[in-house]
FIFILO-446359 format. One record per residue: residue in three letters; x, y, z of N, C-alpha, C in turn. Coordinates in nm, 4 decimals. Example, Ala and Ser with C-alpha at 12.3 -4.5 7.8 and 13.67 -1.06 7.14 Angstrom:
BEGIN
('ALA',(1.3190,-0.5690,0.7800),(1.2300,-0.4500,0.7800),(1.3200,-0.3300,0.7800))
('SER',(1.2850,-0.2250,0.7080),(1.3670,-0.1060,0.7140),(1.2900,0.0030,0.7870))
***
This chain:
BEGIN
('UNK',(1.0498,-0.0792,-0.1751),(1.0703,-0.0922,-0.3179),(1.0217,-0.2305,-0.3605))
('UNK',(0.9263,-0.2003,-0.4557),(0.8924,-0.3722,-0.4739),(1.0035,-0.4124,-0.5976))
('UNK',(1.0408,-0.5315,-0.6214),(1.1379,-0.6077,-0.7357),(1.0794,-0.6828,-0.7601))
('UNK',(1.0449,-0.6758,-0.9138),(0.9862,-0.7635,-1.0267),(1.0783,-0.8454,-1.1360))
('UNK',(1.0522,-0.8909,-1.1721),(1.0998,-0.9912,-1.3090),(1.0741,-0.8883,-1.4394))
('UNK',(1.0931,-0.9082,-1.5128),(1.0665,-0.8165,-1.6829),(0.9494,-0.8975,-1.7010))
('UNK',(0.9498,-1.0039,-1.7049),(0.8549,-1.0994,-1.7273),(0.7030,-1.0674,-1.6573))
('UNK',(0.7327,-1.0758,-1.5230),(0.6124,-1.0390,-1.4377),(0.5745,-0.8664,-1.4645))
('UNK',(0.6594,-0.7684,-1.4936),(0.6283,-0.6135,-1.5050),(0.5765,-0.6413,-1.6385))
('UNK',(0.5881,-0.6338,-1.7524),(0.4967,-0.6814,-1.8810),(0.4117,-0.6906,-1.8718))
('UNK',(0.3831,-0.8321,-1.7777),(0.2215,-0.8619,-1.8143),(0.1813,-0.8223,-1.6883))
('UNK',(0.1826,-0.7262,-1.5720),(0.0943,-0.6795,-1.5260),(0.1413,-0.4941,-1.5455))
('UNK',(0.1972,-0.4826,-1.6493),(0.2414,-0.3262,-1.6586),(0.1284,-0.1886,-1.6112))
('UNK',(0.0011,-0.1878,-1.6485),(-0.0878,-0.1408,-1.5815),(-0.0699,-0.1245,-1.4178))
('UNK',(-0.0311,-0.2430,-1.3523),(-0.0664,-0.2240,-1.2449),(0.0753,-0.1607,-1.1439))
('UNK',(0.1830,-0.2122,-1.2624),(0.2874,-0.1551,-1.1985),(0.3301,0.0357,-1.2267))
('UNK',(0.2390,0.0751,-1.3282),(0.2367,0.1726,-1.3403),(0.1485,0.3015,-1.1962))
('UNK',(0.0496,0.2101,-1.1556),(-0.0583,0.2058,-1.0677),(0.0062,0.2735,-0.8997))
('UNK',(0.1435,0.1603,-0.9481),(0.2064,0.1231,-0.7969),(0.3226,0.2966,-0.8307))
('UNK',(0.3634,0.2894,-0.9545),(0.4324,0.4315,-0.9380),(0.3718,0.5437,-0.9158))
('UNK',(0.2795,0.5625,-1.0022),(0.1474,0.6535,-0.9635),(0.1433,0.7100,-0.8332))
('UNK',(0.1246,0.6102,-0.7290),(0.0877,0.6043,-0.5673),(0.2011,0.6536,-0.5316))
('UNK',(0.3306,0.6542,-0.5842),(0.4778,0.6764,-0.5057),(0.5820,0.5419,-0.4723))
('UNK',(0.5577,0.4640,-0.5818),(0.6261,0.3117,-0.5188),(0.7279,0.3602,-0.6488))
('UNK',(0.8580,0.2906,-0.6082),(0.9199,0.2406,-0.7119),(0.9564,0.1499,-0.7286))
('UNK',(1.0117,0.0747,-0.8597),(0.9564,-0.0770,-0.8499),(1.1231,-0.0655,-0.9528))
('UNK',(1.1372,-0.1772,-0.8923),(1.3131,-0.2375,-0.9878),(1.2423,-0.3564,-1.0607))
('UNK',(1.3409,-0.3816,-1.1723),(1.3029,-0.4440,-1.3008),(1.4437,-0.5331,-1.2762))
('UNK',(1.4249,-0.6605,-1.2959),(1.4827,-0.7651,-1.3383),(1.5212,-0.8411,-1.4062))
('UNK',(1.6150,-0.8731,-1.4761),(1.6359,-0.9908,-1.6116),(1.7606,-1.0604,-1.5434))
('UNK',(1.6921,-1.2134,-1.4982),(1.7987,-1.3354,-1.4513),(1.8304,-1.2702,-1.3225))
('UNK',(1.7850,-1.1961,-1.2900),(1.8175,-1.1859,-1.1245),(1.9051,-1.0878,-1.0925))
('UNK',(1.9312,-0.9976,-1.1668),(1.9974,-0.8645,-1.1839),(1.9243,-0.7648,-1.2443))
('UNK',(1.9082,-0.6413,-1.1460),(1.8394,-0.5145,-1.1766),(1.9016,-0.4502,-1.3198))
('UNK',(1.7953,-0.3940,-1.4012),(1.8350,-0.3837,-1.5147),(1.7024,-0.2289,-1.5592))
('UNK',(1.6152,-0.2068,-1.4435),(1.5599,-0.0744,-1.4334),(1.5034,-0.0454,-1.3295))
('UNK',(1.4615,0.1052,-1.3137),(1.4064,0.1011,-1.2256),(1.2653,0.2161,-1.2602))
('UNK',(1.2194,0.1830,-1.2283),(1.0308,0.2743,-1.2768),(1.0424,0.3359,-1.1198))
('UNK',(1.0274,0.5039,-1.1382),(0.9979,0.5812,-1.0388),(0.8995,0.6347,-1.0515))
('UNK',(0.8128,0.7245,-0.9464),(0.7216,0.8248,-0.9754),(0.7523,0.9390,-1.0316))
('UNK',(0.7019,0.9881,-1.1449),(0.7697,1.1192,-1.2117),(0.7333,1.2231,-1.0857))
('UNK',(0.8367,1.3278,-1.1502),(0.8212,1.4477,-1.0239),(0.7110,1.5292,-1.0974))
('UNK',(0.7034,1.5849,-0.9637),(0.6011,1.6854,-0.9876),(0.6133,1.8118,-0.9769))
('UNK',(0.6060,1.9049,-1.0709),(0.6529,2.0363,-1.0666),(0.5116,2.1417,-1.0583))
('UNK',(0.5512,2.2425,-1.0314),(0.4713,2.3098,-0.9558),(0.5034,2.4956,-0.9859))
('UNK',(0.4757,2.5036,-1.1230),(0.4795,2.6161,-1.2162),(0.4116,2.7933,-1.1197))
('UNK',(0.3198,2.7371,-1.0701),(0.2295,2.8236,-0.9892),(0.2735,2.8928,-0.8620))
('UNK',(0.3760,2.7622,-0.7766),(0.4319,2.8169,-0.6565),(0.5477,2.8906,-0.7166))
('UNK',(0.6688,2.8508,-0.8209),(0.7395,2.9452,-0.8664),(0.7094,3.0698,-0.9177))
('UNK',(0.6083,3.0877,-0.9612),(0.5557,3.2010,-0.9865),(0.5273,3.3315,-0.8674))
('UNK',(0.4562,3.2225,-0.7947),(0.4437,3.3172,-0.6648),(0.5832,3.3568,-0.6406))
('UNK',(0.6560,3.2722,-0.6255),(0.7932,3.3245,-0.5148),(0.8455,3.4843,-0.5926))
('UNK',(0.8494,3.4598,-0.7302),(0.8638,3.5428,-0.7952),(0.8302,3.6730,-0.7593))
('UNK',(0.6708,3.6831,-0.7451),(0.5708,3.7898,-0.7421),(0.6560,3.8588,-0.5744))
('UNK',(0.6195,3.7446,-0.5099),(0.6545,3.8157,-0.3653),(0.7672,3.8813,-0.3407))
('UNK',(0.8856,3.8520,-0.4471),(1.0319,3.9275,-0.4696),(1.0346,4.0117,-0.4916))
('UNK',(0.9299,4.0519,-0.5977),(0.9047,4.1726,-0.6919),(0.9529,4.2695,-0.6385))
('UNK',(1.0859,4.3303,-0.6223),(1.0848,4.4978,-0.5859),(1.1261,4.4858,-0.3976))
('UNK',(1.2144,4.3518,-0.4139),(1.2409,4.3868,-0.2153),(1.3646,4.3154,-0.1964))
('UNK',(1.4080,4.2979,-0.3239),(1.5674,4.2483,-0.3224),(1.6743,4.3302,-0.3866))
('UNK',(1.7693,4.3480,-0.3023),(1.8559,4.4761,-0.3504),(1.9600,4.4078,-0.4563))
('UNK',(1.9731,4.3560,-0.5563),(2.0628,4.2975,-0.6363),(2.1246,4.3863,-0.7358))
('UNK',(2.2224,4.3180,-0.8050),(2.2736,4.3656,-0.9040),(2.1756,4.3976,-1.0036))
('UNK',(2.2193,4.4795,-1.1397),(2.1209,4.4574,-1.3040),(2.1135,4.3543,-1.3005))
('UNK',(2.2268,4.2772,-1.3048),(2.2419,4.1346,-1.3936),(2.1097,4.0141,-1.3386))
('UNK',(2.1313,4.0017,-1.2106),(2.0671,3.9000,-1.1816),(1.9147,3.9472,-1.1937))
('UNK',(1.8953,4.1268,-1.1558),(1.7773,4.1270,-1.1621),(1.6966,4.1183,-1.3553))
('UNK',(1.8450,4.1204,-1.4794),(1.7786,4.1092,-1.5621),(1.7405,3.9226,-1.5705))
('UNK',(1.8506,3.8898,-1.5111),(1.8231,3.6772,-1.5330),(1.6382,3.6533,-1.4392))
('UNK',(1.6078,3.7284,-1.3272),(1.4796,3.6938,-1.2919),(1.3852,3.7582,-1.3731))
('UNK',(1.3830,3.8172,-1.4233),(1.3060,3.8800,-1.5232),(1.2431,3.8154,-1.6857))
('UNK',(1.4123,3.7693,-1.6924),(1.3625,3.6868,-1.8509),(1.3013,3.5288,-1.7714))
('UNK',(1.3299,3.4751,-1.6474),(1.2742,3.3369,-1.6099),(1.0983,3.4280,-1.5877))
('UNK',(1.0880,3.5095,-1.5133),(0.9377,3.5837,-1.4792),(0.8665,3.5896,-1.6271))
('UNK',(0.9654,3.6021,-1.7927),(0.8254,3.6647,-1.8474),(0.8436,3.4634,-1.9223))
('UNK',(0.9629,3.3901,-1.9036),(0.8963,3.2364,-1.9286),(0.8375,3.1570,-1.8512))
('UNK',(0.8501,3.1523,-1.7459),(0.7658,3.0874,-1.6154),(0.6040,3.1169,-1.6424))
('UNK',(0.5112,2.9888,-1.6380),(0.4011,2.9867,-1.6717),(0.3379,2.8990,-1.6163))
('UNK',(0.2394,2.9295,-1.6113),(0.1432,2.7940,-1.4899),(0.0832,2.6737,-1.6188))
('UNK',(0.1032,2.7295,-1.6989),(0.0571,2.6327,-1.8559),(0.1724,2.5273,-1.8812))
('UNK',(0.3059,2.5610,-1.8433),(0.3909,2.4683,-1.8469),(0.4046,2.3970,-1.7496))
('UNK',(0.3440,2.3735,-1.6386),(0.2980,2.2908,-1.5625),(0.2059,2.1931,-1.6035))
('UNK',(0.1415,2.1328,-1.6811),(0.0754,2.0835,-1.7189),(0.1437,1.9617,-1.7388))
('UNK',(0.0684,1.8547,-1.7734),(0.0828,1.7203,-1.8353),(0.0513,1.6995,-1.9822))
('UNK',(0.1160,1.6938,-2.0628),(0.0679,1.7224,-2.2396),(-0.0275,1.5591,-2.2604))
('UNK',(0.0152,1.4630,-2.1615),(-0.0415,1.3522,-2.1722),(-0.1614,1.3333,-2.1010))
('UNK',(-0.2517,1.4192,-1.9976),(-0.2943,1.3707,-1.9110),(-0.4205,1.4122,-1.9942))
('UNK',(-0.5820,1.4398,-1.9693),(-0.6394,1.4909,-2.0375),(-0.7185,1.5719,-1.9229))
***
């Protein structure tokens, strides 16, 4: 974990963004007490849930109920909501 100053994360914020990016997380400082911490966002993965889905399809003996709860997640689950609205 690297530990920065507020001071020092500011003015190199680019690069500490750089360092989360890669998988670092970096603690934030004011006077020598942690006061944040910058992680790598997670990463979700719309496509493999989908699959798991597909491969269920019709080989699990369940109740209605649960098989109506996988059903309404099957027709919202989307590989489009996987996306990054920020990334381009």
């Amino acid at each position: 974990m690297i530990e920065l100053s507020a001071s020092e994360a500011s003015r190199s914020f680019s690069a500490v963004l750089d360092e989360a990016e890669n998988g670092e997380t970096i603690a934030v400082t004011r006077n020598g007490k942690r006061v944040a911490l910058i992680t790598p966002a997670p990463h979700t993965n719309g496509v493999a849930v989908c699959a798991v889905f597909h491969r269920w399809a019709g080989k699990l003996d369940v109740d209605d109920r649960f098989a109506e709860n996988v059903a309404k997640v099957r027709e919202t689950a989307s590989a489009e909501l996987d996306s990054d609205p920020w990334h381009d």
